[in-house]
C-alpha positions as CSV (number, residue, x, y, z in Angstrom):
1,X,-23.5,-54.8,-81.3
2,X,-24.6,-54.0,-84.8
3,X,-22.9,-56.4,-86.9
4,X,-21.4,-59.5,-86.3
5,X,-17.9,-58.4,-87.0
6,X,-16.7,-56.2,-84.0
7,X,-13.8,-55.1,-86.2
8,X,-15.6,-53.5,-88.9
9,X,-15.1,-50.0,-89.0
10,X,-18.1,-49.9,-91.3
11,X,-20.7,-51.3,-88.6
12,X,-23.5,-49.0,-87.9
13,X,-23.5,-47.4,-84.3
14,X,-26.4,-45.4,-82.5
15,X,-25.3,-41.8,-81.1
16,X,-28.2,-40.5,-80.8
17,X,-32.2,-41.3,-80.1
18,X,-34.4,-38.3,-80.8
19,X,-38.2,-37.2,-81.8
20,X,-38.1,-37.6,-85.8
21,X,-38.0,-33.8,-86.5
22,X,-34.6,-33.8,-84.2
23,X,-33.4,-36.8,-85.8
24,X,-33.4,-35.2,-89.2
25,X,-31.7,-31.9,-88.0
26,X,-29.1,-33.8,-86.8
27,X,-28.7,-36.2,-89.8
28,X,-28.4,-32.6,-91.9
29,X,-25.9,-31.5,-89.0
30,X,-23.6,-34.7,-89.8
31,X,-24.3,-34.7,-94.0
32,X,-22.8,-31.6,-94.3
33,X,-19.4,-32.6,-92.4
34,X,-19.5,-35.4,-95.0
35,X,-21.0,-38.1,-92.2
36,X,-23.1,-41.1,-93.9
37,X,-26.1,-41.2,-91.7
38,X,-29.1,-43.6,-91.4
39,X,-32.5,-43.3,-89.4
40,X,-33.9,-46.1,-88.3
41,X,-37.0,-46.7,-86.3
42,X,-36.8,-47.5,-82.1
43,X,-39.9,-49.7,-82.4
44,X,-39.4,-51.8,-85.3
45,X,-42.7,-52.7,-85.4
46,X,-43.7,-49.1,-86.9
47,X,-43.6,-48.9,-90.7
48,X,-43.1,-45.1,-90.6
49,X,-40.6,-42.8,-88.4
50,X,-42.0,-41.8,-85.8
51,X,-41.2,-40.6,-81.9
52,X,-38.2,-43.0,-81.4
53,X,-36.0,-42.4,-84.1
54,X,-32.2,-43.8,-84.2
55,X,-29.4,-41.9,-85.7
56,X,-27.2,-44.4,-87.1
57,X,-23.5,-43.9,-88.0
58,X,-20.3,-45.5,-89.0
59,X,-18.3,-46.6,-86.5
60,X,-15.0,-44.9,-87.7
61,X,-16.8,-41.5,-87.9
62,X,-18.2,-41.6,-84.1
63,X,-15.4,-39.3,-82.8
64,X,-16.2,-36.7,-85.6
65,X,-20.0,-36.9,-85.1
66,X,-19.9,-36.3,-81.2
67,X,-18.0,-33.7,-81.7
68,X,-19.8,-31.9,-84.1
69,X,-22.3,-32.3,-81.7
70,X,-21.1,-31.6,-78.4
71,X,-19.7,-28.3,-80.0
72,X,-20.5,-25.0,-79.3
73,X,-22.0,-24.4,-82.7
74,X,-24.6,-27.4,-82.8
75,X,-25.5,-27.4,-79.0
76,X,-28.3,-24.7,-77.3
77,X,-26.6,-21.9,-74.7
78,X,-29.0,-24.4,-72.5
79,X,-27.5,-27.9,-73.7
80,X,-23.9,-25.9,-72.6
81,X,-25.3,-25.3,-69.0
82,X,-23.2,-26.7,-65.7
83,X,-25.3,-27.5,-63.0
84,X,-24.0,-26.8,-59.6
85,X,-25.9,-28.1,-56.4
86,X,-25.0,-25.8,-53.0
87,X,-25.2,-26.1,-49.5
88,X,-22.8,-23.3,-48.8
89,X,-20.3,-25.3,-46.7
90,X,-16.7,-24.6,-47.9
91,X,-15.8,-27.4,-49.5
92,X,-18.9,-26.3,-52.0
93,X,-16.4,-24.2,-53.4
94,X,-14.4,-27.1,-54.7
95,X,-17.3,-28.3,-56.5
96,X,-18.1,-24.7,-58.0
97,X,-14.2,-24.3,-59.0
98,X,-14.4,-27.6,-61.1
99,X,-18.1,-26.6,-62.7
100,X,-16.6,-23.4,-63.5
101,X,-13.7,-24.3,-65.4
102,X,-15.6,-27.0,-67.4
103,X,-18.1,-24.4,-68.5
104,X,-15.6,-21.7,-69.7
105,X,-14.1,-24.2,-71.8
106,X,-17.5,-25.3,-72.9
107,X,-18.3,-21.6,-73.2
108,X,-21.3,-22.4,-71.6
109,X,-22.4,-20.7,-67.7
110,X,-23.6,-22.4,-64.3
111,X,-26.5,-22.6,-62.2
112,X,-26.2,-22.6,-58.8
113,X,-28.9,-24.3,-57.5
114,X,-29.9,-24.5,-53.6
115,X,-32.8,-26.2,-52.5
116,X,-34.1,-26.0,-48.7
117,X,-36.9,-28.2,-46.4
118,X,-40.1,-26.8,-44.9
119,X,-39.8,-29.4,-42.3
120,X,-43.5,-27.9,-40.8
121,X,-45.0,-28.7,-44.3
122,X,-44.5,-32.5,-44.2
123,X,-45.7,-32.9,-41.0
124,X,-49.3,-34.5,-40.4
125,X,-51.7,-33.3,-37.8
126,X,-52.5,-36.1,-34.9
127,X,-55.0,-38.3,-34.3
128,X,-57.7,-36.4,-33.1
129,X,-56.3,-32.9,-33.1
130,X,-58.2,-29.8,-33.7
131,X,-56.0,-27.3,-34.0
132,X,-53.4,-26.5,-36.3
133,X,-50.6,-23.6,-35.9
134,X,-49.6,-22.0,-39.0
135,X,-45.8,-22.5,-40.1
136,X,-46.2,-19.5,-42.8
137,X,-44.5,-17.3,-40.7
138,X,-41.6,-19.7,-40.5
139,X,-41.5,-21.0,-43.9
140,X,-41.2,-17.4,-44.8
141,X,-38.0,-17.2,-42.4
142,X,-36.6,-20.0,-44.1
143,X,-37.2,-18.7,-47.2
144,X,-36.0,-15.4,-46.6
145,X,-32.8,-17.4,-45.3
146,X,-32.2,-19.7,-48.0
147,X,-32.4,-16.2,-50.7
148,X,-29.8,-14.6,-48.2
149,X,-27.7,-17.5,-48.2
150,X,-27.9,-17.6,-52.2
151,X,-26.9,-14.1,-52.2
152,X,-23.6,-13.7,-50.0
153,X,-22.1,-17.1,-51.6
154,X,-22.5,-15.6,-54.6
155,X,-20.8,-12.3,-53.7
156,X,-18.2,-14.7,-52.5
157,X,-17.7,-16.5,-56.0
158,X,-17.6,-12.7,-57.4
159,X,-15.3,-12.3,-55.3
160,X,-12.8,-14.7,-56.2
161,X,-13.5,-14.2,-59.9
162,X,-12.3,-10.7,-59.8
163,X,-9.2,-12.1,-57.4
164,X,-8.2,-14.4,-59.9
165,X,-8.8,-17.6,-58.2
166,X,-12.0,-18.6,-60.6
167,X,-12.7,-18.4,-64.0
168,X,-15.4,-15.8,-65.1
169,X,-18.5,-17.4,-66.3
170,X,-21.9,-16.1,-66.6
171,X,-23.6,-17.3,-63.1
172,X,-27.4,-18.0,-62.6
173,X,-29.3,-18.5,-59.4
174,X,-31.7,-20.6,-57.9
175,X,-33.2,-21.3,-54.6
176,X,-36.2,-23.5,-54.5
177,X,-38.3,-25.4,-51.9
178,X,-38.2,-29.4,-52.2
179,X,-36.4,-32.3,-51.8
180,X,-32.4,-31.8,-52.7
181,X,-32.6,-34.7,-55.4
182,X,-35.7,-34.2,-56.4
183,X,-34.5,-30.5,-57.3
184,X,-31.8,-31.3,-59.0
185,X,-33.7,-34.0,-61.3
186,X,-35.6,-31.4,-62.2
187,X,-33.7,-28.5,-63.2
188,X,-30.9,-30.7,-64.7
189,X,-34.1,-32.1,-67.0
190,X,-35.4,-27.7,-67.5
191,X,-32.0,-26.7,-68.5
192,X,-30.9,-30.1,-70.1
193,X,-27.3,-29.6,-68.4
194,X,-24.2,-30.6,-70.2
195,X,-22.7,-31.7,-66.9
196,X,-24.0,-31.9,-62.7
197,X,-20.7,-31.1,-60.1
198,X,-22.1,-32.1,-56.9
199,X,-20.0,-33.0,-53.8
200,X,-19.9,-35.9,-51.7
201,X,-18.7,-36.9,-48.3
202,X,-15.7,-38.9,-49.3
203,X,-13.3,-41.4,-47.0
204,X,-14.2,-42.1,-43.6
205,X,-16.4,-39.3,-43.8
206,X,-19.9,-39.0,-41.6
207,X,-22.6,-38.6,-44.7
208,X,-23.8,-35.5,-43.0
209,X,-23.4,-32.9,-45.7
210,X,-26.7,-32.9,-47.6
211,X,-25.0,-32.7,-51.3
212,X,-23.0,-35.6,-50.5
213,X,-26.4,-37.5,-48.9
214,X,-28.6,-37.1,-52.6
215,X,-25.2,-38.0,-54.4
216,X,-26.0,-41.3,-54.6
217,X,-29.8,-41.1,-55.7
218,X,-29.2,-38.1,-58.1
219,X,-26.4,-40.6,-59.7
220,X,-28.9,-43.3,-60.3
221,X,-32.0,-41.3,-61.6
222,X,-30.2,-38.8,-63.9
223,X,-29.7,-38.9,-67.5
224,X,-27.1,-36.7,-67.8
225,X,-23.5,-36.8,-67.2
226,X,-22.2,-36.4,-63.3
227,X,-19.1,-35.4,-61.7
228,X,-18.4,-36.0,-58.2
229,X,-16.2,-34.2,-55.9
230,X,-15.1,-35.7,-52.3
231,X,-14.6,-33.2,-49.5
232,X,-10.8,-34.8,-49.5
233,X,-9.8,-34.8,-53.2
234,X,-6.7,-33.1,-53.6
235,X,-7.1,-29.0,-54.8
236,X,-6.2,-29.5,-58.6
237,X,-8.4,-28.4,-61.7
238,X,-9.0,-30.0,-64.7
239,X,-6.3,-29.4,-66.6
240,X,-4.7,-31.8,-63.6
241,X,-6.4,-34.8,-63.9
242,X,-3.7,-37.3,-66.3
243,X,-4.4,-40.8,-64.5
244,X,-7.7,-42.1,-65.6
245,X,-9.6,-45.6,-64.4
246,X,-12.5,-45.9,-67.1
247,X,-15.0,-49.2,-66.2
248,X,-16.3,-50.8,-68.7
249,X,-19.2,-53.3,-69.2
250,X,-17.3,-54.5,-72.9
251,X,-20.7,-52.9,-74.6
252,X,-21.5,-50.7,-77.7
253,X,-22.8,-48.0,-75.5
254,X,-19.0,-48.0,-73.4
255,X,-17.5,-46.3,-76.4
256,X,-20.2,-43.8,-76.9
257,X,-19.5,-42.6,-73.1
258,X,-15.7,-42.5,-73.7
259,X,-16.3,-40.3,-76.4
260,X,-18.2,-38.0,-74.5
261,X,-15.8,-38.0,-72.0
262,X,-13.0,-37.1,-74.4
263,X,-14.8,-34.0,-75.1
264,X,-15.5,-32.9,-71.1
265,X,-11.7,-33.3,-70.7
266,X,-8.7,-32.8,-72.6
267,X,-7.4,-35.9,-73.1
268,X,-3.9,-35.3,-74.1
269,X,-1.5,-36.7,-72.3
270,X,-3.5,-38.5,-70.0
271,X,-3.2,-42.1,-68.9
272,X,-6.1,-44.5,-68.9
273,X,-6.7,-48.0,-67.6
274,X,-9.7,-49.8,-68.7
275,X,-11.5,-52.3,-65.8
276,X,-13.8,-54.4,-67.2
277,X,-17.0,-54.8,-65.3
278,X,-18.8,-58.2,-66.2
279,X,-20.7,-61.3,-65.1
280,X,-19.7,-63.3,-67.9
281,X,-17.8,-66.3,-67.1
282,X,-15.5,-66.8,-70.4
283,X,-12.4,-65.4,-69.3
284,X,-10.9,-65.4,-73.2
285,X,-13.9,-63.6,-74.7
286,X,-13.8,-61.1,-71.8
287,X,-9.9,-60.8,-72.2
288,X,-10.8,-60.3,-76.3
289,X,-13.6,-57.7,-75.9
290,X,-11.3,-55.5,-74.0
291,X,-8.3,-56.1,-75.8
292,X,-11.1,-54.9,-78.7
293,X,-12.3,-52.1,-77.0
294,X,-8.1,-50.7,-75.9
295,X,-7.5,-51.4,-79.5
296,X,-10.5,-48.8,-80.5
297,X,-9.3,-46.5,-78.6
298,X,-6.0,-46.1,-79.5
299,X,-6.6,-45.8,-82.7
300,X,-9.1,-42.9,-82.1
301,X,-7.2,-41.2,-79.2
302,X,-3.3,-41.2,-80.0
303,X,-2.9,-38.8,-77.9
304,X,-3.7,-41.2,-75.2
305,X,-2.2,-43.9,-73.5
306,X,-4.7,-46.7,-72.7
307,X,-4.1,-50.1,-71.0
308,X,-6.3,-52.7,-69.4
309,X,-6.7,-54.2,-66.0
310,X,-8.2,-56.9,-64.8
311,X,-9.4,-57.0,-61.3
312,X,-10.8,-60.1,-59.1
313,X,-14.4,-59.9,-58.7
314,X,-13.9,-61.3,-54.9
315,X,-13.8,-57.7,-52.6
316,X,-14.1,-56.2,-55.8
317,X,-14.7,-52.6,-54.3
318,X,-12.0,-53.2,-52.1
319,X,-9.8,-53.9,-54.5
320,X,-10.2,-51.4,-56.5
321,X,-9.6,-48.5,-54.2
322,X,-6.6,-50.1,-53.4
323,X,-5.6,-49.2,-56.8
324,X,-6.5,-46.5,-57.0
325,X,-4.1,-45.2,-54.3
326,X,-1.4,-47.3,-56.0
327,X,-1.7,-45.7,-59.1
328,X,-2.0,-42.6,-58.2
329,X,-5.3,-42.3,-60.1
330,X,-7.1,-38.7,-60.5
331,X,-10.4,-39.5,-61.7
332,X,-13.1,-42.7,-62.2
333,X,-15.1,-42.7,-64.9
334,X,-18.0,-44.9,-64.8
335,X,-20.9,-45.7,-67.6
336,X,-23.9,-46.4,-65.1
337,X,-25.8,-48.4,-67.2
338,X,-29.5,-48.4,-65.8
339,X,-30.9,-51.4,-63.6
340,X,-34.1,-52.3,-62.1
341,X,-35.3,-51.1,-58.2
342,X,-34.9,-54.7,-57.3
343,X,-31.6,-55.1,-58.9
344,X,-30.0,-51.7,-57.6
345,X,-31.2,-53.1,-54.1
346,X,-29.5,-56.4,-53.7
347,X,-26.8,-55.4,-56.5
348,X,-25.6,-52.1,-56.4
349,X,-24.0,-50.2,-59.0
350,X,-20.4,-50.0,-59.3
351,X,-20.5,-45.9,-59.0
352,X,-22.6,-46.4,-56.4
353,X,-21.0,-48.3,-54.1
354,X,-17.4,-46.7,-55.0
355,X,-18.7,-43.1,-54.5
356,X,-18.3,-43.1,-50.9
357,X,-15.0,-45.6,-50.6
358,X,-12.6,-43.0,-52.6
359,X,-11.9,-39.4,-52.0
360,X,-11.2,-39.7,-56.1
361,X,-13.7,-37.6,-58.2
362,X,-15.6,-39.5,-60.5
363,X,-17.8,-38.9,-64.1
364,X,-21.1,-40.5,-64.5
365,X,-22.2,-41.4,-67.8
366,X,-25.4,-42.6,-68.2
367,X,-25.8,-45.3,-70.7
């Protein structure tokens, strides 16, 4: 935290880290709604502004700020770009219905991006071996495949524009060779995406599909926001979604990623219930923080409900999806803080390991 008293709505916050010439657009951006900002270096040790620059704000103007810039106005057509992996299976379309809809309120388009394996290309001549049969021919078959593919799901999505039965948003294409994650890594990073919808297997499910296979690593690499969609969650839209469980590890950055999640949905008249996420052993200065943080955000969001729930660490995961199915909840939204290799091995994530227990979409913010 900033300052020592976590009630002060006059504390400094970071909302945003950005090369110095970014850093004082934005700080222009926010002085003109009437927003006191302050830059302040990344590396401390540096006496002038430089790569790493901070843009500081009040606490009690956060919700205006990320606003202002999240909105139409401020953000590139890029910045407002829905990213939407495809394998053409049917239940892509449920993935594609959700993207869709989040980018016509955004006012922003989609990307549907396809990427297929050369299987030929990665494998190695043997021992020995002096001959080698070209797999151009079929690497062009593939190709020619995956572009075909491309093509008729997209007539499809036309399709059911014109029937009614998806939003009309302007559509781009893509079909690339590589690695599925890999892929998507790297267009999310090209187009810096507002949002990824990718699919995943869901409950009791055989991880065969390939979207719901690179899930899991696209989850844990990428620095942008990521919504999940199980092969069983129920047919609804966005507009649906009024039960929310929102996991929290009781830090700064939590508050920042509810915010941003405020803006991908609307908010009113939904239902949230804080989890608190943490290793710390003192119950009452757990039981404080998220009292703290359910405090914050009903004052910000009084269009919300918000309460708090704690759950036993012991079959935590377990636990939780047994919730879930209690409550009737619609959505998990999950600030995946990042974690070493060796830590993500022997401790996974909590969006990681809940991604394939629930057929319950879920929002990834990274922190």
């Amino acid at each position: 935290m900033d300052n020592k008293n976590n009630n002060d709505p006059n504390r400094l916050i970071t909302v945003a880290i950005h090369s110095f010439d970014r850093a004082v657009e934005l700080k222009d951006t926010l002085e003109e709604e009437g927003i006191e900002v302050k830059l302040h270096n990344v590396n401390l040790d540096e006496k002038v502004l430089g790569f790493g620059v901070r843009v500081r704000i009040r606490e009690r103007d956060l919700p205006l700020a990320l606003q202002i810039i999240e909105s139409p106005e401020t953000t590139s057509s890029d910045r407002r770009t829905v990213l939407l992996p495809v394998d053409f299976s049917k239940y892509t379309l449920k993935s594609v219905k959700l993207g869709m809809e989040y980018a016509r309120r955004s006012r922003g388009r989609v990307v549907l991006l396809h990427s297929y394996i050369n299987e030929r290309r990665t494998l190695s001549l043997p021992f020995g071996s002096d001959r080698y049969e070209s797999p151009e021919d079929d690497f062009k078959d593939i190709k020619k495949d995956a572009h075909r593919r491309m093509d008729e799901f997209t007539q499809l999505i036309q399709e059911k524009i014109k029937a009614g039965e998806l939003p009309k948003v302007k559509i781009e294409t893509k079909v690339t060779e590589g690695i599925p994650e890999e892929q998507i890594l790297h267009f999310a990073k090209k187009y810096d995406v507002s949002l990824i919808v990718m699919g995943t297997s869901g409950t009791n499910r055989r991880r065969q599909n390939l979207i719901g296979n690179v899930a899991g690593e696209v989850m844990d690499a990428c620095k942008f926001p990521i919504f999940t969609v199980p092969i069983g969650m129920p047919d609804i839209g966005l507009a649906d979604i009024t039960r929310v469980v929102f996991f929290s590890n009781l830090i700064q950055q939590d508050m920042m990623s509810l915010d941003r999640f405020a803006r991908l949905f609307n908010m009113r008249g939904v239902e949230v219930t804080i989890i608190p996420v943490i290793d710390k052993k003192d119950r009452r200065l757990v039981d404080q923080s998220l009292q703290q943080l359910a405090q914050y955000c009903r004052e910000h969001y009084p269009e919300c409900t918000f309460k708090t729930k704690r759950i036993a660490t012991k079959a935590f995961v377990d636990n939780v999806s047994q919730f879930i199915i209690d409550e009737g909840i619609q959505l998990i939204a999950v600030p995946n803080k990042k974690s070493s290799i060796f830590s993500r091995l022997f401790n996974p994530s909590i969006a990681h390991r809940v991604l394939f227990q629930t057929d319950t979409p879920m929002l990834v913010v990274p922190v």
